[in-house]
C-alpha positions in Angstrom: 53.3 176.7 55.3 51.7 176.6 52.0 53.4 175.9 49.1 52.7 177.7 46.2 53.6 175.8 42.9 50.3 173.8 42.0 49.7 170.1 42.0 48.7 169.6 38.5 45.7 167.6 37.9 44.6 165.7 35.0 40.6 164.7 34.3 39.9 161.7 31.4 36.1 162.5 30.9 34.0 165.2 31.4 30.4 163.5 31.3 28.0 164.3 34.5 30.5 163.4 37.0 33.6 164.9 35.2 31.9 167.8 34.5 30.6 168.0 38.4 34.4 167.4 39.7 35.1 170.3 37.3 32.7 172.6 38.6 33.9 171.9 42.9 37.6 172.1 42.0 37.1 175.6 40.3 34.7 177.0 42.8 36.2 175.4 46.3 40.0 176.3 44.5 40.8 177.6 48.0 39.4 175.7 50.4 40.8 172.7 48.8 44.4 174.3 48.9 44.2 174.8 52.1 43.2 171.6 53.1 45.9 169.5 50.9 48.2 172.4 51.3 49.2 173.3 48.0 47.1 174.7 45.0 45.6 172.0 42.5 45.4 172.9 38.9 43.3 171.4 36.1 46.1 171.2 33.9 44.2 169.1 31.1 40.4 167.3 30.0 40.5 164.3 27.9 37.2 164.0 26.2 35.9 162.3 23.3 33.3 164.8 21.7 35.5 168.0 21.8 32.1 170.1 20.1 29.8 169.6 22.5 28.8 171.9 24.8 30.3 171.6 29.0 28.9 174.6 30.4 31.4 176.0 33.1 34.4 173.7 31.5 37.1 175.8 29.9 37.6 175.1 26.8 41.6 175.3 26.7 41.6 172.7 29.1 39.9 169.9 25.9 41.9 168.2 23.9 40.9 164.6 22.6 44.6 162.7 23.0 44.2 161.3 26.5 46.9 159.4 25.9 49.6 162.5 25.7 48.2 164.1 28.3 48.5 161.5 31.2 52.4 161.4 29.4 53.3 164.8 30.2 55.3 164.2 33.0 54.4 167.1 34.9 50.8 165.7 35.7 50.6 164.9 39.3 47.3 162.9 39.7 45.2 161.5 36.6 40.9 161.4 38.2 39.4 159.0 35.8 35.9 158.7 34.9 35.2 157.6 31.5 34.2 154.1 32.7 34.9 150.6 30.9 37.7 148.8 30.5 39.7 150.0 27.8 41.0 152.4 27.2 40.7 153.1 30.8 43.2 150.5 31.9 45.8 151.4 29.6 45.9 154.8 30.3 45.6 154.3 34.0 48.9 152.2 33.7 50.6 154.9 31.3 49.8 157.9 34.1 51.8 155.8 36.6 54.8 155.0 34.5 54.7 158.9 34.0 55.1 159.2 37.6 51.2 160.1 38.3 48.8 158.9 41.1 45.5 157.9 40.1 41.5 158.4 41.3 39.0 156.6 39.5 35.6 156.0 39.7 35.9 152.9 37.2 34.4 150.0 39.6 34.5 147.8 36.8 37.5 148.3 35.9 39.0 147.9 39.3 36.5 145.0 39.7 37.7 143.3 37.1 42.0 143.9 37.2 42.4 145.7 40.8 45.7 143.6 41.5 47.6 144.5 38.1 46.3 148.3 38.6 47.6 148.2 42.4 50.5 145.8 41.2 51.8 148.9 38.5 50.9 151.6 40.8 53.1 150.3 43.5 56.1 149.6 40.9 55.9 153.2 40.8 55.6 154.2 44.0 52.5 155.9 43.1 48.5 155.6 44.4 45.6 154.1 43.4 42.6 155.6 44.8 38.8 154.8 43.8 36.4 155.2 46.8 34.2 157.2 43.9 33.4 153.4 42.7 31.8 151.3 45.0 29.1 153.9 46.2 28.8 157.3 44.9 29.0 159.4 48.3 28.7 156.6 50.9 32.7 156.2 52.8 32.8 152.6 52.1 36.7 152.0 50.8 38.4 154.2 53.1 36.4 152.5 56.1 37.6 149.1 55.4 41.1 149.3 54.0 41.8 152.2 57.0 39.4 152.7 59.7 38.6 149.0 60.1 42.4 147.9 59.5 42.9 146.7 62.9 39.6 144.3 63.1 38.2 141.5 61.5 35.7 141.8 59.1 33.1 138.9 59.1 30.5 140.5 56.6 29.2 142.8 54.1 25.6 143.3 53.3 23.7 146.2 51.4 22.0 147.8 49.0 24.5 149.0 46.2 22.7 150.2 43.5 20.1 152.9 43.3 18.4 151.9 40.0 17.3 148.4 41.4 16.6 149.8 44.6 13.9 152.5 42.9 12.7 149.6 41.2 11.8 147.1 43.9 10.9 150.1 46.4 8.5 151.2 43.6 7.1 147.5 42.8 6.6 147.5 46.2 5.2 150.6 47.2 2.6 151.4 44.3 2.1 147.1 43.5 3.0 147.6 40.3 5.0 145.4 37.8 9.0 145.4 36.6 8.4 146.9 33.2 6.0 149.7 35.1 8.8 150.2 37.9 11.4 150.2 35.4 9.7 152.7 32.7 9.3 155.4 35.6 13.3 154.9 36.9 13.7 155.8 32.9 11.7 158.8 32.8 13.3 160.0 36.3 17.3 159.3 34.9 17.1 156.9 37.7 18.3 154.1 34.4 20.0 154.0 31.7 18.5 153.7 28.2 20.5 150.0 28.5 19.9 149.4 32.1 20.8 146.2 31.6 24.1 146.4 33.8 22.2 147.7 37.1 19.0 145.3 36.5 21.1 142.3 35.3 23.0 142.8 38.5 26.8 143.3 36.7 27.2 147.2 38.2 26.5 145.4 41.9 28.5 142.6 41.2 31.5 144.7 40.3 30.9 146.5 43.9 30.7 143.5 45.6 34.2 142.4 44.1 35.7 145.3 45.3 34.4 145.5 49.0 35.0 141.6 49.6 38.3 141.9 48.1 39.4 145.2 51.0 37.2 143.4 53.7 39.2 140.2 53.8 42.0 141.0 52.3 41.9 138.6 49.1 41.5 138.6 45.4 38.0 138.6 44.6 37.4 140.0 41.2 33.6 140.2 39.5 34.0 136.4 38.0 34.0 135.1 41.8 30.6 136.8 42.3 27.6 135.0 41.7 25.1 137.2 40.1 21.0 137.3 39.5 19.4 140.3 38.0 15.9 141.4 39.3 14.0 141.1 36.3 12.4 137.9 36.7 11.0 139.4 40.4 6.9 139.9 40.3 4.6 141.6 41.3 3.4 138.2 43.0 6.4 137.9 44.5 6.7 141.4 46.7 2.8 140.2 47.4 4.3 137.3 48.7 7.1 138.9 50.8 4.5 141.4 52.0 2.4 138.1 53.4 5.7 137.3 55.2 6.4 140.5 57.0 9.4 141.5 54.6 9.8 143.0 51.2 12.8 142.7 48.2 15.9 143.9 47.4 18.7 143.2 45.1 21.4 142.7 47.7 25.2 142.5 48.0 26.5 139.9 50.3 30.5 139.2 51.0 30.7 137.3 53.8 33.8 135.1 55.6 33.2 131.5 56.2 32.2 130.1 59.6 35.7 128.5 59.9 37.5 131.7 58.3 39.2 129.1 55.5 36.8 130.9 52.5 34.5 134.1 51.2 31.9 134.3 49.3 30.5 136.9 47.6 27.0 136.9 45.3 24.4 139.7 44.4 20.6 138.6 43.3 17.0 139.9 45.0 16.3 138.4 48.6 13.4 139.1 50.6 14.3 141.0 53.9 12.1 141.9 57.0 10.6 144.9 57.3 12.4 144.8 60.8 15.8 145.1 59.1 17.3 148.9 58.2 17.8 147.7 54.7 14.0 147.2 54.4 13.6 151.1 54.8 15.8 152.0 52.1 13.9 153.7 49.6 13.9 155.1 46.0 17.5 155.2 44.7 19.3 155.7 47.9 22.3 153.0 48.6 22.8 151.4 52.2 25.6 148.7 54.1 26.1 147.2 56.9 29.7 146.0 57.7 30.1 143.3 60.5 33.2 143.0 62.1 34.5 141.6 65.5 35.2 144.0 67.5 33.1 147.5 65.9 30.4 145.2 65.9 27.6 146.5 63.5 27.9 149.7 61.0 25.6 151.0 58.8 26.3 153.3 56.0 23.6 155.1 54.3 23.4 157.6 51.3 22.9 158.8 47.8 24.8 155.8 45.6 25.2 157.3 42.7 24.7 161.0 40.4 27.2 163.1 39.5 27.4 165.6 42.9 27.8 162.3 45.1 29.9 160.9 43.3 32.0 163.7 42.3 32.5 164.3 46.4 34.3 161.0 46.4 36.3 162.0 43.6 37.3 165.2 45.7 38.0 163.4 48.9 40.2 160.9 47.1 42.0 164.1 45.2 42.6 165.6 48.2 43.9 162.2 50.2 46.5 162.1 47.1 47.7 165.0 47.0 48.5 165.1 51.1 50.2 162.1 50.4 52.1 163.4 47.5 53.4 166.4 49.1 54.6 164.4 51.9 56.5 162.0 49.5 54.6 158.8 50.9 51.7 156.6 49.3 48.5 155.4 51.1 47.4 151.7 51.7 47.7 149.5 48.3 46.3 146.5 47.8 46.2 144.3 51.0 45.8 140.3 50.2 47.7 138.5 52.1 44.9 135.6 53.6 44.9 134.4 49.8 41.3 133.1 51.0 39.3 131.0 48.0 36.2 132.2 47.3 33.7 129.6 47.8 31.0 129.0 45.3 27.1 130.0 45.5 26.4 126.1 45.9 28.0 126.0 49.4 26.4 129.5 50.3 23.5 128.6 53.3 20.9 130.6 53.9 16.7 130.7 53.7 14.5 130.2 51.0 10.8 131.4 49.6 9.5 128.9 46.9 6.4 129.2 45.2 5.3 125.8 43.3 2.2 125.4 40.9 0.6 122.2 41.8 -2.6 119.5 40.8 -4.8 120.5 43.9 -5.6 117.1 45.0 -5.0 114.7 48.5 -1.2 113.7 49.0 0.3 116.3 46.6 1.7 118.4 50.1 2.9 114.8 51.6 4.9 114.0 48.3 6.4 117.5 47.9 7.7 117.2 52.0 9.3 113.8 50.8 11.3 115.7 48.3 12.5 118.0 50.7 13.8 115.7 53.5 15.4 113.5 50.8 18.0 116.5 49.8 18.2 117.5 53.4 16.2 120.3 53.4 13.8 121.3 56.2 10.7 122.8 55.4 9.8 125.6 58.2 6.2 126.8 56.6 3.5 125.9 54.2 1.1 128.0 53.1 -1.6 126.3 50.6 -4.3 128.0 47.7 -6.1 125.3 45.7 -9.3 126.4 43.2 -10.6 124.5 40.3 -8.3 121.7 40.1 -4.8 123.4 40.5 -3.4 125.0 43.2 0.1 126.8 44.8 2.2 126.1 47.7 4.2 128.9 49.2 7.5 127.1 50.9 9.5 129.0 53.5 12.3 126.6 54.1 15.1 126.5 57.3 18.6 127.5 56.2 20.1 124.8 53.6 22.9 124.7 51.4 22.1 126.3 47.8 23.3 123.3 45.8 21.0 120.9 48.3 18.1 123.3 47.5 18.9 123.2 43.5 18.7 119.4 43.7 15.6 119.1 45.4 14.0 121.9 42.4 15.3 119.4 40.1 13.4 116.9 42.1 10.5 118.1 42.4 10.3 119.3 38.6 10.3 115.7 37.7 7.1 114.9 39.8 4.0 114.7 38.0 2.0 116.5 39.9 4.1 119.7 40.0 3.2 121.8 37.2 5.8 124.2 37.7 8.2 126.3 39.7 6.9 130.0 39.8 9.4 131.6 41.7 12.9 130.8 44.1 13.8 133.8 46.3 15.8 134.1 49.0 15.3 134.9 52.6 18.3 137.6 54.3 19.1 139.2 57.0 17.5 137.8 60.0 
């Protein structure tokens, strides 16, 4: 049986996504009710330009103090999607002292202080909710803290950001440059006018925080995750994966140690094969495979980001509240009980692509293999250019250790007849 007084729903921001959650809560009103059992109400919108113009958004609903509205007492769930730390995170924690549940779409907020969010909301016997945050549409959270509860999760690898992705798929696909690829991901919405968090790598980062933090069940927050941007990726560079059989993407990669006694966690470009799923991922659409004993390997594929994907995350978390309200229970919190350290990027093994300039003359090769076997790294192909006096060598090394590979670019900087490093990239998913 239905019951009839409303859950009463409060919405801080009303940008693309706010206004987009705004727009499917008035027009699927019923449906929703019936499938959380009880009407929801938008019972308040906390903005910060009250003037401007939210076509579709009524205007009693505005008001400017977020911070009495998530205090009303009679709010049931705060959806938060203003972004950024603060005042995100205060008001966040005020909802739950006032007896609210939360949805947010704030990855880097949750990247950044996930424990002390799930921490207060569980003082209050309240949720925390924020599948909205790690990949627009894509089911990633509820997957992992839920559906993969019961198994172990060894890895996580994907594509989790759509501006990148249009960028290197675009680089790739047309042979032009990053300032080229980047200028039409502009004109399309695809980036920001600062895109600097997507292309430095920070908005992946964040993502990669969260997932390996649900997939192993430990703290990982965005200062575990090493981080490279894709601006310093060439056109020379996808030509060079293309000579390979693979092409780049700025990747996500949480994965448990061999023995299970660490995680890791890091975000830069790598070169996949064209063989691999991720290698078909195109334009701004987001993609992750999760590896786990006994499920074995799942893909999930979608739009990442824009404010109808993303604002279908929102709904679904809305709706998973709400249930859980009416029944007087809460859903999973924060699970961290391996208290796993999270290893750094030096002890991360894997393959790598390395491009060197070099004087094009006998026993350069020889003395750049010495090098290599001194830091205990084996060299698996050579591929050698050489025209008027200078020449490159393209490196495709076996897996090594990153800080074994660092020390033999430091190495081979000091010889004479290396002129300089043109590019380090590495080599995923085979």
């Amino acid at each position: 049986m239905m019951r009839t007084r409303p859950l009463k729903v409060a919405l801080l921001g009303c940008g693309v996504v706010g206004s987009e959650v705004t727009r499917i809560m008035t027009t699927h009103a019923d449906d929703l009710a019936a499938r959380i059992g009880a009407p929801v109400e938008l019972a308040g919108i906390a903005v910060r330009r009250p003037d401007k113009v939210r076509e579709g958004v009524p205007a009693e609903l505005i008001t400017t103090d977020a911070t009495a509205l998530v205090k009303r007492g009679d709010i049931d769930v705060v959806i938060e999607v203003i972004g950024g730390i603060e005042p995100a995170r205060t008001l966040i924690t005020t909802a739950f002292e006032h007896g609210a549940s939360v949805v947010s779409a704030n990855k880097a907020l949750v990247a950044a202080d996930g424990a002390a969010l799930h921490a207060a909301a569980e003082a209050k016997g309240a949720d925390l909710y924020y599948e909205a945050a790690v990949a627009g549409a894509i089911p990633l959270v509820r997957p992992l803290r839920e559906s993969l509860a019961g198994d172990k999760v060894n890895r996580v690898l994907g594509i989790v950001n759509g501006t990148t992705n249009f960028i290197l798929d675009k680089m790739d696909s047309t042979g032009a440059g990053y300032s080229e690829a980047l200028d039409e991901a502009t004109a399309l919405g695809y980036a920001e006018a600062d895109p600097t968090a997507d292309v430095e790598g920070f908005d992946a980062a964040a993502k990669a925080a969260i997932l390996a933090g649900i997939a192993f069940h430990t703290r990982v927050t965005i200062d575990d995750v090493h981080r490279e941007g894709l601006t310093e990726v060439t056109a020379a560079d996808i030509a060079s994966a293309k000579r390979m059989g693979c092409t780049v993407r700025l990747l996500a990669i949480c994965e448990r140690a061999a023995d299970g006694a660490s995680v890791t966690a890091r975000v830069h470009p790598a070169m996949i094969p064209l063989t691999h799923p991720l290698a078909s991922v195109r334009e701004a659409y987001n993609a992750v495979f999760i590896e786990a004993d006994a499920a074995g390997q799942l893909m999930f594929y979608g739009p990442g980001a824009g404010g109808s994907p993303t604002a279908s995350a929102v709904l679904g978390d809305l709706v998973a509240v709400c249930r859980n309200k009416l029944s007087g229970t809460t859903g999973p919190g924060e699970s961290a009980y391996t208290r796993l350290p999270v290893s750094p990027m030096g002890a991360v093994i894997t393959r790598y692509h390395i491009s060197l300039d070099v004087a094009d003359k006998p026993g350069v090769l020889a003395q750049v293999a010495t090098i290599f076997a001194e830091h205990g790294v084996s060299i698996d192909t050579v591929r050698q250019q050489g025209k008027d006096g200078e020449a490159s060598l393209v490196i495709v090394t076996h897996r090594a250790a990153d800080a074994a590979l660092s020390s033999t670019v430091v190495a081979l900087r000091e010889l004479d007849t290396v002129r300089g490093v043109a590019s380090i990239m590495r080599v995923e998913g085979e």
